[in-house]
C-alpha positions in Angstrom: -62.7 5.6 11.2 -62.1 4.6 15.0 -59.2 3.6 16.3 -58.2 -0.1 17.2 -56.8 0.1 20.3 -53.7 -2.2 20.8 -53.7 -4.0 24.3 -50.2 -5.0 24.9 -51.5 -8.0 27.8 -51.7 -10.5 24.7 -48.7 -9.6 23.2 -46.7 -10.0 26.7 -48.2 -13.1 27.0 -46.5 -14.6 23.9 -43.1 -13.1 24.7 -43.8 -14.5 28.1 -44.5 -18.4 26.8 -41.0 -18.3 24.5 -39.3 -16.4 28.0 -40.5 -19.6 29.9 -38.7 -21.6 28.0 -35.3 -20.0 28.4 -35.7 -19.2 32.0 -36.3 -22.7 32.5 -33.0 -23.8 30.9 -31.5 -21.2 33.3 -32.8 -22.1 36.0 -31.6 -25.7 35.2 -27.7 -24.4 34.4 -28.2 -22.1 38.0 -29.2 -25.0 39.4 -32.1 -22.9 41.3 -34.6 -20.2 40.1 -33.0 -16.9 38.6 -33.6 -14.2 40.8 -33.9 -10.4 40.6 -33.8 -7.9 43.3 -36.1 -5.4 42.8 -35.6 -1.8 45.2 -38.7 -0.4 45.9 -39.4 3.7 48.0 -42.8 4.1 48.5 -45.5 1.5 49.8 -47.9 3.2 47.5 -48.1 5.1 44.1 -47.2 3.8 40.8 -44.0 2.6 41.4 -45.7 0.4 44.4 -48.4 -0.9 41.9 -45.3 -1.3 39.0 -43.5 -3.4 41.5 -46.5 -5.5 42.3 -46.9 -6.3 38.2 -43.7 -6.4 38.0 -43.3 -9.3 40.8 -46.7 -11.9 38.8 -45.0 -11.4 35.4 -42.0 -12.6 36.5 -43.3 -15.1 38.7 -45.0 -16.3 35.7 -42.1 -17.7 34.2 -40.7 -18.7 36.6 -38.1 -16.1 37.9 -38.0 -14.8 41.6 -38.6 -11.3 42.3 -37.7 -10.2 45.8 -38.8 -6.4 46.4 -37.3 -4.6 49.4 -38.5 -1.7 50.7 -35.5 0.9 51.2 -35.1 4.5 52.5 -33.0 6.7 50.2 -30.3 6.4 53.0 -30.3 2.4 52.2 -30.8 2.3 48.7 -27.5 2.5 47.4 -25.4 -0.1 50.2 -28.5 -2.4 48.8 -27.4 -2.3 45.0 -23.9 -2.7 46.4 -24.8 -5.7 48.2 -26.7 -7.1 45.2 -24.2 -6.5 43.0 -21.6 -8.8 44.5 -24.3 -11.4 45.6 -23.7 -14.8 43.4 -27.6 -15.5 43.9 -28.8 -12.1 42.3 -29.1 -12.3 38.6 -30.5 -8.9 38.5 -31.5 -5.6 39.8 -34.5 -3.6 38.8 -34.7 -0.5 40.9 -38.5 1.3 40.8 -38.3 5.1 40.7 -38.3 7.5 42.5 -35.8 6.2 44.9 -34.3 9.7 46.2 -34.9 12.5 43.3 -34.5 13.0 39.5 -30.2 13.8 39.9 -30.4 10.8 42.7 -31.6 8.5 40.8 -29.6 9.2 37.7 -26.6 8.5 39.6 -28.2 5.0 41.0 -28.4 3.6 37.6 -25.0 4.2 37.9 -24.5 2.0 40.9 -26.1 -1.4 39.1 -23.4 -3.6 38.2 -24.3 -3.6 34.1 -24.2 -7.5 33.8 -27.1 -7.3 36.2 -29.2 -4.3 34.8 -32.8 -6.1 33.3 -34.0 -2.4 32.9 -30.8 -1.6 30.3 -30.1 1.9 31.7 -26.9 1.7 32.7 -24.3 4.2 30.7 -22.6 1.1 29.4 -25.3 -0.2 27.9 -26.7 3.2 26.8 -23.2 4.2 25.3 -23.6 1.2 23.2 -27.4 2.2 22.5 -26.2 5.6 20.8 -23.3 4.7 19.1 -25.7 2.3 17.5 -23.2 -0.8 18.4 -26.2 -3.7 18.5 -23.0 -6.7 19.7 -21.0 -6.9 22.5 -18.3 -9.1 20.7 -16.7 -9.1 17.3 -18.4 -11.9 16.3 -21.7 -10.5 16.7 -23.4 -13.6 19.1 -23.6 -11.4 22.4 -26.3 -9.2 21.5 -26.3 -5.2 23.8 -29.1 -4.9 26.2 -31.9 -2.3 24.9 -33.3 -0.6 27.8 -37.0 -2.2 28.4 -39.5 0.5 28.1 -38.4 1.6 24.8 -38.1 -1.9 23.7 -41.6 -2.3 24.3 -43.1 0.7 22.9 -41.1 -0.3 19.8 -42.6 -4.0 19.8 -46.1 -2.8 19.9 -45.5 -0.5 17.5 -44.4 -3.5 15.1 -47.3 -4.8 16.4 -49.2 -1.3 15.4 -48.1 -2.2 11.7 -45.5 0.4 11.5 -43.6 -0.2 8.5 -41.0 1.6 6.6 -40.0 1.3 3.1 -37.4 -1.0 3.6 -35.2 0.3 1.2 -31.9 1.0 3.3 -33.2 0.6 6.8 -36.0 -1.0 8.6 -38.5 2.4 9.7 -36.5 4.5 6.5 -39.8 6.8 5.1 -41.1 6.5 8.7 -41.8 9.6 10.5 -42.3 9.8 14.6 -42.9 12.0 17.4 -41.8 11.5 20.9 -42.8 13.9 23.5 -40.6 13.9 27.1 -36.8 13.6 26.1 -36.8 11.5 29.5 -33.3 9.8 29.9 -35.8 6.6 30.9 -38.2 6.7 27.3 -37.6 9.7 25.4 -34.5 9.9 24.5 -33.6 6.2 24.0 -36.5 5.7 22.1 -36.1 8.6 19.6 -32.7 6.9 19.1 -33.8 3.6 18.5 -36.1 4.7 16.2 -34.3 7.0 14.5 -30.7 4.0 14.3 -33.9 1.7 12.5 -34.2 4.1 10.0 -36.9 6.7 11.3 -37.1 11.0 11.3 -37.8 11.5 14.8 -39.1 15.2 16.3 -38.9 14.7 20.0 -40.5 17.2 21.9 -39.6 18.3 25.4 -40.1 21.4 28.3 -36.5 22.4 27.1 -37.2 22.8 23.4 -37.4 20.8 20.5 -34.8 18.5 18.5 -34.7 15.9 15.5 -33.3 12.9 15.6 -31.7 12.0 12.1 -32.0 8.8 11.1 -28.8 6.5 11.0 -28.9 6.6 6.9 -25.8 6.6 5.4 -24.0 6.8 8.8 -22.8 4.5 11.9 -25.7 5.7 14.4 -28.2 8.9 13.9 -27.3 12.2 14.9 -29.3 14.6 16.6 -29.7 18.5 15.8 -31.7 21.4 17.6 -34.7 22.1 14.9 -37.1 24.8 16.7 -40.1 22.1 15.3 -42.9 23.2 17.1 -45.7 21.1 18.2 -48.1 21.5 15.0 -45.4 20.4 12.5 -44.4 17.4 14.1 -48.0 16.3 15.4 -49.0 17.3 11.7 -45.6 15.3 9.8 -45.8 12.1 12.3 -46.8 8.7 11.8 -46.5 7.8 15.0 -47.0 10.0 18.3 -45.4 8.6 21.3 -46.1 10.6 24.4 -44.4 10.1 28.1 -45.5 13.4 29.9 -45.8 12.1 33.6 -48.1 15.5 34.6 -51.4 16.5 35.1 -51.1 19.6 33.0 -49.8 18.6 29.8 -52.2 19.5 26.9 -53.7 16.5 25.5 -52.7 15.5 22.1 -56.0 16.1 20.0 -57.4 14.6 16.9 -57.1 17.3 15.4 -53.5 18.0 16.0 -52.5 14.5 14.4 -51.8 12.7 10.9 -54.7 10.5 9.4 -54.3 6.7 10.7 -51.3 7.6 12.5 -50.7 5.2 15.7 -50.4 7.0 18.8 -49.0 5.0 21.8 -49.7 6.5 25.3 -46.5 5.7 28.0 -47.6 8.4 30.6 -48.8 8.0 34.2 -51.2 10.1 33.3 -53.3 10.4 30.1 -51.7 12.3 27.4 -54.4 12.2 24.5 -58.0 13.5 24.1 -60.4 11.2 23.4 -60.6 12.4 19.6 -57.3 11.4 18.8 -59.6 7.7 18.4 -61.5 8.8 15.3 -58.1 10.4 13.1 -55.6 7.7 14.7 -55.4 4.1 12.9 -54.3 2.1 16.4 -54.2 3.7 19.7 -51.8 2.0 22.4 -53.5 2.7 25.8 -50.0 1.8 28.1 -47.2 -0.5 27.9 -46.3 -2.0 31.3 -47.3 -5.3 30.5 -44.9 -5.8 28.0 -41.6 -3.5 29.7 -42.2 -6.4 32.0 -41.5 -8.9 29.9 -38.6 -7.2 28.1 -37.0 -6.8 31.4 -37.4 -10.5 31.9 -36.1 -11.3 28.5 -32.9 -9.1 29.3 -32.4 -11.1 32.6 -32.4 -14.2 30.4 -30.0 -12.6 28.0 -27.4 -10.9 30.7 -27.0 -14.2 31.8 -26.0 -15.3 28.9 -23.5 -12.4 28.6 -22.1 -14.1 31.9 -21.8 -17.5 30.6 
């Protein structure tokens, strides 16, 4: 068996048609294009290269993305002053901007109703409480932050399926590695509120994330798993290890057809994961881009 590797340009491409569509009524209520401001620290690198994807997905339905070039110094009177602009629908900042404590505290700064990238402690409080509305009469839908949101869309796409029986991914086993505040550790919670047993594996040590069964949202215990029981127990092996010198997930080291989706900067499986894995899902920043998109279209919404 080999592998079919999943390329997520396809599937952006559809969200991106229905997107169209909305952001064109939008733009007709705004009476102009919407508009994000996008806060970029380095000229080149992967956030550079994210920003310049970032700026022809959106322009391809038809949304404005102004990227400006800031100094850590700048970066955070520049959310301030894009906050309280009425021609700024949204802010997407491209890390890093000053360091890993720096930045957290940025997210901070982003005026929630205009936060495409859904990181925001509002809209993460609301994430892992499991709370999926914004109003009691469940219309206004809680932004998901994008990256996870995609991973989890291709892995629909991936055909994982649970059994249905009280929950969407319940019987559905994953593994996250990189309990990132970014992908890890939203995505092991959104996996594990759908229904899914979730190891997520990080520098600091292992946990599980329970799946919400028979409770509001899922709850989260230290386990001591180590690497070999929940590469071995997973149907699904999500990795987001942005260094050179993690160990690549092996074939060996994985579940028969299970689908392993690949988030990192840098690669984070050996080649042999392609003859034990069923689907193999090279990157995803084709269709975070869209998701971001989509959650412009939706915060607006929120905004009336």
């Amino acid at each position: 068996m080999t592998a079919r590797v999943l390329d997520p340009s396809p599937i952006a491409a559809e969200y991106r048609e229905e997107i169209s569509v909305d952001v064109a009524r939008l733009a007709e209520q705004l009476g102009r294009r919407p508009r994000i401001v996008g806060l970029l620290g380095h000229d080149e690198g992967p956030a550079a290269t994210y920003a310049r994807y970032a700026r022809r997905g959106s322009e391809s339905v038809g949304i404005e993305l102004d990227v400006r070039h800031v100094t850590p110094g700048e970066v955070e009177l520049a959310i301030a002053t894009a906050n309280t602009d009425p021609d700024v629908d949204g802010v997407f900042l491209y890390y890093p901007l000053i360091d890993r404590a720096g930045d957290r505290w940025l997210r901070e700064l982003v005026d929630p109703r205009k936060d495409v990238e859904g990181l925001h402690s509002f809209w993460s409080r609301l994430l892992y409480e499991n709370t999926r509305f914004i109003d009691a009469d469940h219309l206004a839908r809680a932004i998901l932050p994008c990256t996870p949101l995609a991973i989890l869309k291709l892995l629909q796409h991936a055909g994982m399926r649970g059994t249905n029986v009280n929950a969407p991914l319940e019987g559905v086993t994953a593994c996250v590695i990189n309990r990132s505040d970014l992908v890890g550790r939203p995505l092991a919670a959104m996996l594990a509120n759908d229904g899914a047993l979730v190891h997520s594996l990080d520098i600091s040590g292992s946990a599980t994330f329970e799946p919400a069964i028979g409770r509001r949202a899922h709850d989260v215990r230290d386990t001591g798993v180590d690497r070999a029981t929940a590469l071995a127990a997973s149907d699904v092996v999500i990795s987001a290890v942005p260094s050179k010198d993690f160990e690549l997930v092996r074939g060996d080291e994985i579940r028969e057809g299970a689908i392993c989706v690949d988030v990192a900067e840098f690669a984070n499986f050996d080649d042999s994961i392609m003859e034990k894995a069923s689907v193999f899902v090279p990157r995803v920043g084709p269709l975070t881009i869209a998701m971001a998109m989509r959650n412009l279209v939706r915060l607006a919404g929120l905004r009336g």
